[in-house]
C-alpha positions in Angstrom: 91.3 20.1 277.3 91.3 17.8 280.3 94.1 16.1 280.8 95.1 12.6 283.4 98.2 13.9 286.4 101.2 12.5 285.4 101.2 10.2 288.7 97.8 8.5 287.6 98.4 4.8 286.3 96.1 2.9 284.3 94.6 0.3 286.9 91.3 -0.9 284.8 89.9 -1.3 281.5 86.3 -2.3 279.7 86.8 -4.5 276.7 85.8 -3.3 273.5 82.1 -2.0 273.3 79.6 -1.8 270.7 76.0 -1.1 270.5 74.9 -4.7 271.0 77.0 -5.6 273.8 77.7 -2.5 275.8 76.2 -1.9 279.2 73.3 0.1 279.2 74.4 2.1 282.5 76.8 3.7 279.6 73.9 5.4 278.0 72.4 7.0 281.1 73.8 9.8 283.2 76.6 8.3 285.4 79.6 9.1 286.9 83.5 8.5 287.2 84.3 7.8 291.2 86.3 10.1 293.4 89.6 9.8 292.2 89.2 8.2 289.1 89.5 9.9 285.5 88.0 7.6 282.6 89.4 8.1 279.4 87.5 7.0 276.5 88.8 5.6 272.8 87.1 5.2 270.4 88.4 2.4 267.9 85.9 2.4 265.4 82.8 5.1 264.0 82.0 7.9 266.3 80.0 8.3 269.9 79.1 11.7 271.3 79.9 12.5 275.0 77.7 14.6 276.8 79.4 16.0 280.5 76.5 17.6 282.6 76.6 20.9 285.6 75.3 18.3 287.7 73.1 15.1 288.2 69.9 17.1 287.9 71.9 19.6 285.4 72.0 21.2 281.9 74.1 19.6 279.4 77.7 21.5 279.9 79.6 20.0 276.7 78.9 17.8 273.8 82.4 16.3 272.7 82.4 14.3 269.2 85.2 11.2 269.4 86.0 10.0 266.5 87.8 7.0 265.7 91.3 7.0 266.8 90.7 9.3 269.4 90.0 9.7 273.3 87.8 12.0 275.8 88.5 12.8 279.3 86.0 12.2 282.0 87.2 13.7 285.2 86.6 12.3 288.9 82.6 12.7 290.0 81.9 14.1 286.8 78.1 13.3 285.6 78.4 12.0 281.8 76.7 9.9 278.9 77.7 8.3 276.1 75.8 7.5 272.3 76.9 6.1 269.1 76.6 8.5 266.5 77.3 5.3 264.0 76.2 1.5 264.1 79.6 0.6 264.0 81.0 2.6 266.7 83.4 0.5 269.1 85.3 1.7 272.3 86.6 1.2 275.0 87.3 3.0 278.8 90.6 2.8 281.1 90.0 4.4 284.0 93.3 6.0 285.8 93.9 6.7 289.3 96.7 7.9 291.7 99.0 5.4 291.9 99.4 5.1 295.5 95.6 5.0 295.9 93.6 2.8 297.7 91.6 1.9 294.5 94.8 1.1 292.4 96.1 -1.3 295.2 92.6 -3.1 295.3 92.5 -3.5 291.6 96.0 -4.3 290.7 95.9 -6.9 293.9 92.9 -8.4 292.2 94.9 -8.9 288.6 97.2 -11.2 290.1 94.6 -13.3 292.2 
């Protein structure tokens, strides 16, 4: 099980998704910046996430969340997401170091 370093903080997070109003970048092969581990709750139903070798690679893991429950995308790591019900909701905070650069930008940005 993959799990956030203890000296990664919270810095961003989506609001609540569903499948009418979540972005469709979600549901293709992406990835979580260098850095940056995006964990993923699921509030409501159940969505499947699929981690791949690579861009161009072979599905590595298929990972059921159900509601109540989070996965772990690691930094660079090529992943998808799909609703397994029509009422799935969740969400994604993405955690970083928290002396990082990207945690200083963000946080900076919050109190704007």
């Amino acid at each position: 099980m993959i799990s956030i370093p203890d000296d990664f903080i919270n810095y961003k997070s989506t609001p609540e998704f569903t499948k009418a109003t979540i972005p469709k970048m979600f549901l293709h092969l992406h990835n979580t910046k260098a850095g940056v581990y995006g964990k993923i709750g699921v509030t409501k139903g159940q969505l499947k996430f699929y981690g791949f070798t690579s861009r161009r690679g072979e599905v590595e893991q298929e990972v059921i969340i159900e509601a109540g429950d989070s996965g772990i995308s690691p930094p660079e790591y090529w992943h998808k997401v799909a609703f397994l019900t029509d009422d799935t909701e969740f969400h994604v905070d993405f955690y970083a170091q928290k002396d990082s650069d990207i945690v200083k930008q963000n946080l900076s940005e919050r109190n704007d």
